[in-house]
C-alpha positions as CSV (number, residue, x, y, z in Angstrom):
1,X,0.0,0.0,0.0
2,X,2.6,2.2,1.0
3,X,4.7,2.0,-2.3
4,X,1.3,2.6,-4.2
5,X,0.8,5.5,-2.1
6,X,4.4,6.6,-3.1
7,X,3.8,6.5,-6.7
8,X,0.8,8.1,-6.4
9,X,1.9,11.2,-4.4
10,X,4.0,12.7,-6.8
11,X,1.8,12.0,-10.1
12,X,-1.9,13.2,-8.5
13,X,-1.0,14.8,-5.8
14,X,2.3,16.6,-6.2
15,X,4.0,19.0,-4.7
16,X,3.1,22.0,-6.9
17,X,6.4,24.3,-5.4
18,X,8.4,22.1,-7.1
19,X,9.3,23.1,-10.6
20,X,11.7,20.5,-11.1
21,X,9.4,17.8,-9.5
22,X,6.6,18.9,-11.9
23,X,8.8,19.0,-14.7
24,X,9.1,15.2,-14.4
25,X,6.3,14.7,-13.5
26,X,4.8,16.1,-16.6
27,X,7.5,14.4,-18.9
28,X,6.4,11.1,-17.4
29,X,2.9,11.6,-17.8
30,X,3.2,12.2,-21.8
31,X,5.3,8.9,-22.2
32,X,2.8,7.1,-19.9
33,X,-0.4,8.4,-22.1
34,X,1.9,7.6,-25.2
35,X,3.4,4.2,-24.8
36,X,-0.2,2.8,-22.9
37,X,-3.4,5.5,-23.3
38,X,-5.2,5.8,-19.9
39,X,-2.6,5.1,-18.1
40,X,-2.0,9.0,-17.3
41,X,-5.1,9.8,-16.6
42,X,-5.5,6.2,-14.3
43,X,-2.4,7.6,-12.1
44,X,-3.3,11.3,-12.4
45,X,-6.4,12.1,-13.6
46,X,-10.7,10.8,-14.3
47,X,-9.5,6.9,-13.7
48,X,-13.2,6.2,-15.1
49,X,-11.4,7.7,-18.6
50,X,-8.4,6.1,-17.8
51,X,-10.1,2.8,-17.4
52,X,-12.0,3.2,-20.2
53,X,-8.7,4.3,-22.5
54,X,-6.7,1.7,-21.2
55,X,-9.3,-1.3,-21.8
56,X,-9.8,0.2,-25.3
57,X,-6.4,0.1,-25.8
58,X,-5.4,-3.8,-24.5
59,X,-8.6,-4.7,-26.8
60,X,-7.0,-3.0,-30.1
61,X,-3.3,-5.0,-28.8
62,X,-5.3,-8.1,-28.8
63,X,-7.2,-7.6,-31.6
64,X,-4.2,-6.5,-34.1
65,X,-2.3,-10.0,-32.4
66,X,-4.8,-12.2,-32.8
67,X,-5.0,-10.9,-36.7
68,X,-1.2,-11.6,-37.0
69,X,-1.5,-14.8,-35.4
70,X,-4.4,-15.4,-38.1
71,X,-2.4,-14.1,-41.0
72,X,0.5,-16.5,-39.8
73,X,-1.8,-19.9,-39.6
74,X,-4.6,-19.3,-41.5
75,X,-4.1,-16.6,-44.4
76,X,-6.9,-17.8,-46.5
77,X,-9.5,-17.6,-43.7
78,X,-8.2,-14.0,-42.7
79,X,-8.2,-12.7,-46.3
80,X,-11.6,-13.9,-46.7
81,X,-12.5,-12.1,-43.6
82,X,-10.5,-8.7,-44.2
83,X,-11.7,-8.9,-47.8
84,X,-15.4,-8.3,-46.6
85,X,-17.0,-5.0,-47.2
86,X,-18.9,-5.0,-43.7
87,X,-15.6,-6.1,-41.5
88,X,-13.9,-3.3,-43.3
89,X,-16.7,-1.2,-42.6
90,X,-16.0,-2.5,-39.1
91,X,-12.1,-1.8,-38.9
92,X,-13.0,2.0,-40.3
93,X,-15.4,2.5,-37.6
94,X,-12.8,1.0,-34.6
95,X,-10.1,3.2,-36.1
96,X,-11.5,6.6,-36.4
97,X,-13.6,6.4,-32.8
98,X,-9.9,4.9,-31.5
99,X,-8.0,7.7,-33.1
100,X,-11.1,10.5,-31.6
101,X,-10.4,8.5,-28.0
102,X,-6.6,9.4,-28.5
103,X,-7.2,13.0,-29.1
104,X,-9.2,13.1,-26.3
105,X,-6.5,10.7,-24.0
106,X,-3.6,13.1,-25.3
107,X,-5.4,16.7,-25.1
108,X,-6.4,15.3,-21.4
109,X,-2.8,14.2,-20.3
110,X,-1.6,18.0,-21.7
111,X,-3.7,19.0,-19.5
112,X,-2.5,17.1,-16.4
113,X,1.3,18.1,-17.1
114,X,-0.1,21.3,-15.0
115,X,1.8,23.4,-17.2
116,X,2.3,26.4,-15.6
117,X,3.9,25.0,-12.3
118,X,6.4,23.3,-15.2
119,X,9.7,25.3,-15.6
120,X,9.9,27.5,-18.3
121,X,12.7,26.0,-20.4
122,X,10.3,22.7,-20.4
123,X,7.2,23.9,-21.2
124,X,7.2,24.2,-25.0
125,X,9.3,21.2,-25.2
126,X,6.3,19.1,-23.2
127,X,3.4,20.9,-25.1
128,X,5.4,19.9,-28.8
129,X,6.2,16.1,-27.4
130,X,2.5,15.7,-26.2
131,X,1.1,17.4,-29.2
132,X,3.3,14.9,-31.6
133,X,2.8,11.9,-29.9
134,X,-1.0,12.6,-30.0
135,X,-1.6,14.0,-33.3
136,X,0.9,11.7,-35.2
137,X,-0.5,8.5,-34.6
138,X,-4.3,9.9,-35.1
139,X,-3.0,11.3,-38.6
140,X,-1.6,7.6,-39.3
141,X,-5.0,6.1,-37.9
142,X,-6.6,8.6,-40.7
143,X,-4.6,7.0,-43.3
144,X,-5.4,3.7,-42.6
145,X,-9.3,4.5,-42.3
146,X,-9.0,6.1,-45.4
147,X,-7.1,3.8,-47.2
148,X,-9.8,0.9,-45.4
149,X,-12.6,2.6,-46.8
150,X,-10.8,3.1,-50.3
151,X,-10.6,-0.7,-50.4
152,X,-14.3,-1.1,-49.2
153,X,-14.7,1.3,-51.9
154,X,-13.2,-0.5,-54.9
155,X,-14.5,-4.4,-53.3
156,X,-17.7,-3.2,-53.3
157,X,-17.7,-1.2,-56.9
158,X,-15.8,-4.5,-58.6
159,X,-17.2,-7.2,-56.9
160,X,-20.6,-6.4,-55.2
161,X,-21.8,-9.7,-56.4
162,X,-23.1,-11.3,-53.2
163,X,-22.5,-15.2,-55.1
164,X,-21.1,-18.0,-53.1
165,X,-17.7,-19.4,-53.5
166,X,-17.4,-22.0,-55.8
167,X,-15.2,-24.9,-55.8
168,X,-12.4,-25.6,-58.1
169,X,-13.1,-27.9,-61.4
170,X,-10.3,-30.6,-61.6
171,X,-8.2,-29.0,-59.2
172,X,-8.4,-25.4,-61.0
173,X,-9.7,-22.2,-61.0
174,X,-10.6,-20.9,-64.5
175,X,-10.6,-17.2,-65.4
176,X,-11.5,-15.3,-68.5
177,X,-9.7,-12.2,-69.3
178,X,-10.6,-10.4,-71.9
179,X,-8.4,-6.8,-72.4
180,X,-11.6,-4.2,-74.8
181,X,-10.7,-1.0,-76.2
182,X,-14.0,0.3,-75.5
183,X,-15.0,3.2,-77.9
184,X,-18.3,4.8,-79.1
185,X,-17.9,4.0,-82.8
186,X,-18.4,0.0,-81.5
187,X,-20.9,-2.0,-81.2
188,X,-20.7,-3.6,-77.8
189,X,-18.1,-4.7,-76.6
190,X,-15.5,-6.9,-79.3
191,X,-11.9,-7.9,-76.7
192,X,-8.9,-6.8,-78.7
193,X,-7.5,-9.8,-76.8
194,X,-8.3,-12.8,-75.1
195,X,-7.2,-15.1,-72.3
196,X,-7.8,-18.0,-70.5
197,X,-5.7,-18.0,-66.7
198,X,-6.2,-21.3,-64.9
199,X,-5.4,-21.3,-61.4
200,X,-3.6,-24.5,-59.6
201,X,-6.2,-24.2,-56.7
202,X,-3.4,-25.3,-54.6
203,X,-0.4,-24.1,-55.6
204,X,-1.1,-21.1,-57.4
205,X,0.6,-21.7,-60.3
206,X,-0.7,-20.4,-63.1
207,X,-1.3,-21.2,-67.2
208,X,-2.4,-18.7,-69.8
209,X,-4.1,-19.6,-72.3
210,X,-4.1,-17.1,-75.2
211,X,-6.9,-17.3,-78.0
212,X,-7.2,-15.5,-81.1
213,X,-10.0,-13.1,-81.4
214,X,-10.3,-14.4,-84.8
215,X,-11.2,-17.7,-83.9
216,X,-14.2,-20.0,-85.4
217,X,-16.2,-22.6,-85.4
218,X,-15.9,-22.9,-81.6
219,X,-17.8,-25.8,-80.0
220,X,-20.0,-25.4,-77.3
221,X,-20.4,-27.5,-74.6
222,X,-24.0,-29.4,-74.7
223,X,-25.7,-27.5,-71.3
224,X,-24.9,-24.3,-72.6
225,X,-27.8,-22.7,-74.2
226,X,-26.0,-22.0,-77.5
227,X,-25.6,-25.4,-78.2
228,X,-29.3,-25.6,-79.6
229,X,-28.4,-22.4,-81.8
230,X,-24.6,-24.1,-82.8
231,X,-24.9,-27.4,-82.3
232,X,-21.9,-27.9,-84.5
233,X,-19.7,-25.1,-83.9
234,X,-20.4,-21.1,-83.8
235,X,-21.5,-20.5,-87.2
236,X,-21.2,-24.1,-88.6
237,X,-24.3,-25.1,-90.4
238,X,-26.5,-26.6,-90.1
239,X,-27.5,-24.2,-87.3
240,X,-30.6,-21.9,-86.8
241,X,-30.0,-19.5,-89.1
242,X,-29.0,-22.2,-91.9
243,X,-29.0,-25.7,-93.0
244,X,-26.9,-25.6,-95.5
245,X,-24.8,-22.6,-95.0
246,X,-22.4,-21.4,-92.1
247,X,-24.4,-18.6,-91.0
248,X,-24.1,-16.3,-88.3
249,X,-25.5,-12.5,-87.5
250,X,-21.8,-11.3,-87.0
251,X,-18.1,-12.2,-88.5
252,X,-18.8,-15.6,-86.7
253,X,-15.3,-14.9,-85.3
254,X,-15.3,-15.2,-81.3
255,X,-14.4,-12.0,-80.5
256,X,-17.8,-11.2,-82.0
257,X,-20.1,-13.7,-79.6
258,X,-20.7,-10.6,-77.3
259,X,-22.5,-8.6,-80.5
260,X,-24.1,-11.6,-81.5
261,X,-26.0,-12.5,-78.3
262,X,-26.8,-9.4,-76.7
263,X,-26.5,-6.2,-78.9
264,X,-28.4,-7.2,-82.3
265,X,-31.5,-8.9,-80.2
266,X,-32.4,-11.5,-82.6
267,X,-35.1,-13.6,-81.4
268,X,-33.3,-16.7,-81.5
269,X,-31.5,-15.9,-78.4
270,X,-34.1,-14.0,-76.3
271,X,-33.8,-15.1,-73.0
272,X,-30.3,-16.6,-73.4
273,X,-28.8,-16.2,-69.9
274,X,-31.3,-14.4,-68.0
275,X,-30.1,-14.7,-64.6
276,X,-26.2,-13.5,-66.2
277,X,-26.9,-9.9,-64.7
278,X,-27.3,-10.7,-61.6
279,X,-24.4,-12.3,-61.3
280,X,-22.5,-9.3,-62.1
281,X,-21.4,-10.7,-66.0
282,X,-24.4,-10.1,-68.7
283,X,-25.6,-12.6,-72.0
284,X,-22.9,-11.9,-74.3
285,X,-20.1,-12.6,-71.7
286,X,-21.5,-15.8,-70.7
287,X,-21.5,-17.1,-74.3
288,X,-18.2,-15.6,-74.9
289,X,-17.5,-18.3,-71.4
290,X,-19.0,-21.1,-73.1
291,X,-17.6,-20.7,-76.3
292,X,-13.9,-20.4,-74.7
293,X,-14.8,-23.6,-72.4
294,X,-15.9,-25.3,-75.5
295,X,-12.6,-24.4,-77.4
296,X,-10.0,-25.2,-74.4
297,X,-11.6,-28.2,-72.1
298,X,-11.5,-26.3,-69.2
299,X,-15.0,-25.0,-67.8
300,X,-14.4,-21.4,-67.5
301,X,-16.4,-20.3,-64.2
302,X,-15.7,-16.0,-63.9
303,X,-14.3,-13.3,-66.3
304,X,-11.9,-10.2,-65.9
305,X,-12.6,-7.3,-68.4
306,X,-10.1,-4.8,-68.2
307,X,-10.6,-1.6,-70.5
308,X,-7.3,-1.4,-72.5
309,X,-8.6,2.3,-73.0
310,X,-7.6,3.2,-69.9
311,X,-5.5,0.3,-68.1
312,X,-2.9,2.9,-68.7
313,X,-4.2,4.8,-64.5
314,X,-3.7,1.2,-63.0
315,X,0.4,1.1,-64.2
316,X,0.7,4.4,-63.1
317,X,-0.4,3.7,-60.3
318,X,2.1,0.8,-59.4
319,X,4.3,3.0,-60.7
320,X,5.1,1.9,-64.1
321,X,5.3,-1.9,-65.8
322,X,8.2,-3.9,-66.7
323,X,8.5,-5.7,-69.4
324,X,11.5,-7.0,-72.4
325,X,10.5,-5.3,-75.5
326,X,11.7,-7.4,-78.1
327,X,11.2,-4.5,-81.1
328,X,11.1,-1.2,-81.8
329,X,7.0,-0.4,-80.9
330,X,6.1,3.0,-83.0
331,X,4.0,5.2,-80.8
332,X,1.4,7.4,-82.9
333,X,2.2,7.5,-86.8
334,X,-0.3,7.2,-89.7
335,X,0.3,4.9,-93.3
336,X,1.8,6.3,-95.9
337,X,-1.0,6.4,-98.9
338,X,1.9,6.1,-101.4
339,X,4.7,3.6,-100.2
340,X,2.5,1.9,-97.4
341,X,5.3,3.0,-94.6
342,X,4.5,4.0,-91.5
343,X,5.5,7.4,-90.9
344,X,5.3,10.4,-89.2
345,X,5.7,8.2,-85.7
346,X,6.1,10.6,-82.5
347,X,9.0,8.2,-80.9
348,X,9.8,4.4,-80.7
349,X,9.7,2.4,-77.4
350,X,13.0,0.3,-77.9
351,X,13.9,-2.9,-77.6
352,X,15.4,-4.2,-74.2
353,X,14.2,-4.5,-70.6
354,X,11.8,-1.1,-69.5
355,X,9.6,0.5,-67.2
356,X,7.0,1.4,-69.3
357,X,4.7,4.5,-67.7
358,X,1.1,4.5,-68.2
359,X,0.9,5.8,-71.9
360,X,4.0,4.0,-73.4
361,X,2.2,1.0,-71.9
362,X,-0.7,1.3,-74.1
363,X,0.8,2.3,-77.2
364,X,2.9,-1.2,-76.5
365,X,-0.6,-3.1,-76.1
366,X,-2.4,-1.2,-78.8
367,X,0.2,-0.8,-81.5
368,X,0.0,-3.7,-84.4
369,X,2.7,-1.9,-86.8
370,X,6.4,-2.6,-88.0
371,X,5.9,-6.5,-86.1
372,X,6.1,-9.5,-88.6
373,X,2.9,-11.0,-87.3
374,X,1.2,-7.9,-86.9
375,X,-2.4,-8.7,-84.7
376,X,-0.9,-11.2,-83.7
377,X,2.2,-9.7,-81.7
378,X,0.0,-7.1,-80.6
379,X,-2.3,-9.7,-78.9
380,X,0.8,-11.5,-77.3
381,X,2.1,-7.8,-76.1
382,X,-1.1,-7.4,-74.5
383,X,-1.0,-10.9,-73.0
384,X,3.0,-9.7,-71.5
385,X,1.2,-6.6,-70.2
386,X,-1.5,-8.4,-68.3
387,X,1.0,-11.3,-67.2
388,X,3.6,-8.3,-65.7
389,X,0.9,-6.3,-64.2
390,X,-0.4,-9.4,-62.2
391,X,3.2,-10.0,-61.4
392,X,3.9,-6.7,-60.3
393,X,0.9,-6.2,-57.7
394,X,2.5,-7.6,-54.9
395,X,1.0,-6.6,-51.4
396,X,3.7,-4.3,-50.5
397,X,3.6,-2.2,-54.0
398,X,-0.2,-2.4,-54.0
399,X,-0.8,-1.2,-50.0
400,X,2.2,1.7,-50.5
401,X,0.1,3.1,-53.6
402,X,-3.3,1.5,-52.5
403,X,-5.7,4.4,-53.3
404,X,-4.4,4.9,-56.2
405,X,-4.9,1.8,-57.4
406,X,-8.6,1.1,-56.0
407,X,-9.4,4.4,-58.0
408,X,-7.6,3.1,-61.2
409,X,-9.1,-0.4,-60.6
410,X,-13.2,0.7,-60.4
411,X,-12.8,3.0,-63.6
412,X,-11.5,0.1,-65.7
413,X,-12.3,-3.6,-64.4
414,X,-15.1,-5.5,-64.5
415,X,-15.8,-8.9,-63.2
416,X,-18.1,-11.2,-62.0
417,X,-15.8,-12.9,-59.3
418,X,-18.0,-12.4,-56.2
419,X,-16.9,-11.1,-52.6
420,X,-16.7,-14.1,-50.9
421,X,-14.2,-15.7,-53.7
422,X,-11.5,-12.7,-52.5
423,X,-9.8,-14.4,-50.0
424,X,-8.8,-17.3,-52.1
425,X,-7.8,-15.6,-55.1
426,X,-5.8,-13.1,-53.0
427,X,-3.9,-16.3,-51.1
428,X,-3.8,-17.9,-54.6
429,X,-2.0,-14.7,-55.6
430,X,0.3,-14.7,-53.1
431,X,1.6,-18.1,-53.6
432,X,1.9,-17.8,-57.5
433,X,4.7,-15.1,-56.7
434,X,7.3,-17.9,-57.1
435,X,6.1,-19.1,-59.8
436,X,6.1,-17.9,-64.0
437,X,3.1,-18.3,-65.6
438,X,3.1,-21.2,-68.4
439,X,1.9,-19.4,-71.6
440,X,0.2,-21.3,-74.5
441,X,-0.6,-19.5,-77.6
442,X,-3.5,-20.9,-79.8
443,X,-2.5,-18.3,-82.5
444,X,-0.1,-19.2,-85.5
445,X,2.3,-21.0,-86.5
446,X,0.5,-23.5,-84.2
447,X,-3.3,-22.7,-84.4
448,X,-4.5,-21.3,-87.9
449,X,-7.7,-19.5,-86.2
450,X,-9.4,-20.1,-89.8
451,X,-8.8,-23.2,-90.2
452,X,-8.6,-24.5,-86.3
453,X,-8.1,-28.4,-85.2
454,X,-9.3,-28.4,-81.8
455,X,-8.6,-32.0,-81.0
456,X,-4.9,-30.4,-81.6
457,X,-6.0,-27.6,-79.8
458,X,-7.2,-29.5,-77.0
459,X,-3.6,-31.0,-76.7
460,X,-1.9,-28.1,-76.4
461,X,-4.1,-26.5,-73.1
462,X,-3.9,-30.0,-72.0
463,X,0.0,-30.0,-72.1
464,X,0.1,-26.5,-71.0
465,X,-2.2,-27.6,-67.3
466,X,0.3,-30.4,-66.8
467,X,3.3,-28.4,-67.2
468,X,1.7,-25.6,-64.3
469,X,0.7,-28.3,-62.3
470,X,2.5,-29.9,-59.1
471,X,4.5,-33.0,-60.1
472,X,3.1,-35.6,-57.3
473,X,5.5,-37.0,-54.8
474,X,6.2,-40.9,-54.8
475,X,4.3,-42.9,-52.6
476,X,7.1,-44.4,-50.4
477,X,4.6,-47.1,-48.7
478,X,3.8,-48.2,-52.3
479,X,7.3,-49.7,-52.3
């Protein structure tokens, strides 16, 4: 009792005369308040407040180790946690009425200090430590409820779909990506490029899968609903439209499925996918799905748009893209009427290993002259693009330019991955760090898109998924 009494004497009941006692005094009380909040006002001050403060305080200690505990043992579960809108509406809430309590904990220890019984050469040095060590962790609280609610922001623009998770087919996760250069003299939407990322489920490892947007005569699977209007390819008669003919509405290539379906409103596919909306995709994407699971084997189960209009905010906001430029890339330039050169080009991004900013990225993914294959190495550019951005949006790059990001990501991403999927595609992100994606181009020499064999084509995804998939270990009790 007597040693509490003895602690207690100086710090609420001091002896005021004392400038140099009260000099400590207040020195100690703004570490106290700092290093544990309450504490000050527990020794010195309302102990109700201090109380309060203090529990408040042990809570958010406990809370932020349990998380790391959670992080440490069970990622996937804490992702999927931290990756819902209402437990980040949750965090924001905790950390701004923390941060409001800390104001109040630090304003009320200044207070304590007694300043005026303080000596004089100490009292702006207590006032500037007490009004940094208050202010400056409530201005870092701010970031972080800003940069919470940024991400609650962007999950809830980009994937508000409130879908269950779904489970992996065959081990894999199956993504379309499809990269449009959206524009108002087009019909719809018709992807520049298309892709096909399957996910190890368990590894992370990943395989890309690029098709030509030229493609035809895809097959459809037999449950999709195009099927009864192809039954023997996109386009391949006998069909709906012709018995005799191959017949579509559009080019009958299948960058053109999305026009087909859902912008010329032929009756023959009224109601085609009616519940596709509310699953965050829409009638032409889900054909575009069927037609890609059709082509590849593998049952494509969400879809990625990314608007190659204006990808170029996202790499500026990770601060640029790498990638090995194998040519000279013109950017701008027109055709020369008279020789067929392209001329008049503003500047060349050269060959070698680069940081590409924002608009020397899309000139790299949009431009198809001076390459020997033309569309064709523009599509694989793209494909490089996409495969470095993924690569280069790790957590730390991501959460040091976060807002930026979020803000680049809601302006030019769509997809119809829902919420609850987050988790596991952020964990599966995580682990495909080690890894390089496998890349399998269905585009010539070894796919003629005009004339495609897709037994042969089938082969290659099916040799591409073996090659990103984990070798199994021997079964030692087998021998």
């Amino acid at each position: 009792m007597s040693a509490a009494l003895d602690l207690e004497r100086p710090l609420r009941n001091p002896d005021t005369s004392s400038r140099p006692l009260m000099t400590k005094r207040a020195r100690w009380l703004v570490l106290l308040g700092f290093v544990l909040p309450g504490s000050a006002q527990l020794l010195a001050g309302n102990r109700r407040l201090g109380r309060f403060g203090l529990t408040a305080t042990v809570v958010l200690i406990v809370g932020v180790v349990l998380a790391a505990v959670g992080f440490s043992t069970q990622r996937e579960l804490m992702l999927s946690i931290f990756t819902n809108t209402f437990v980040l509406l949750a965090v924001q809430v905790l950390l701004v009425a923390y941060a409001v309590l800390w104001v109040v904990l630090g304003l009320d220890t200044l207070r304590l200090t007694r300043l005026v019984k303080v000596s004089g050469k100490w009292r702006l040095p207590v006032v500037l430590l007490s009004l940094l060590l208050t202010f400056g962790p409530v201005l870092g609280a701010g970031w972080a409820a800003t940069t919470v609610g940024s991400a609650r922001g962007a999950i809830s623009d980009i994937f508000g779909g409130g879908a269950p998770s779904v489970e992996p087919v065959d081990g894999r996760y199956n993504i379309l990506l499809l990269g449009a250069d959206a524009g108002e003299d087009r019909d719809g939407i018709r992807p520049d490029s298309i892709s096909l990322v399957s996910v190890n489920a368990e590894t992370g490892q990943s395989v890309i899968i690029g098709l030509p947007r030229e493609l035809i005569e895809m097959p459809f699977p037999e449950t999709s609903p195009m099927y009864a209007v192809h039954p023997n390819g996109f386009g391949v008669a006998p069909n709906a439209f012709d018995e005799d003919w191959d017949s579509c509405l559009t080019t009958c290539y299948l960058n053109a499925l999305f026009t087909e379906v859902e912008v010329l409103g032929d009756p023959v596919y009224e109601g085609f996918y009616a519940d596709s909306f509310a699953r965050g995709s829409s009638p032409g994407i889900e054909a575009t799905k069927d037609a890609v699971s059709g082509a590849t084997g593998l049952t494509v189960q969400f879809y990625v748009l990314i608007d190659m209009h204006g990808f170029a905010a996202l790499i500026d906001a990770l601060g640029g893209v790498t990638v090995d430029v194998k040519e000279p890339v013109p950017v701008g330039g027109r055709e020369d009427e008279d020789t067929g050169e392209w001329v008049d080009v503003a500047w060349y991004i050269e060959p070698g290993v680069q940081t590409l900013n924002g608009e020397n990225a899309q000139w790299y993914a949009r431009s198809r002259h001076g390459s020997d294959r033309g569309d064709y190495d523009r599509m694989d550019r793209q494909r490089e693009l996409q495969a470095a951005i993924l690569a280069q949006m790790s957590p730390a790059n991501v959460l040091l330019r976060f807002q930026e990001v979020a803000a680049a990501g809601t302006d030019l991403v769509a997809t119809d991955i829902p919420e609850s999927m987050l988790g596991t595609f952020v964990g599966l992100a995580g682990k495909a760090q080690q890894f390089s994606p496998v890349m399998v181009q269905l585009t010539p020499p070894a796919v003629d898109p005009e004339y495609p064999i897709y037994s042969q084509i089938l082969q290659l995804v099916a040799a591409g998924v073996a090659e990103a998939s984990p070798v199994p270990e021997p079964d030692e009790s087998a021998e």
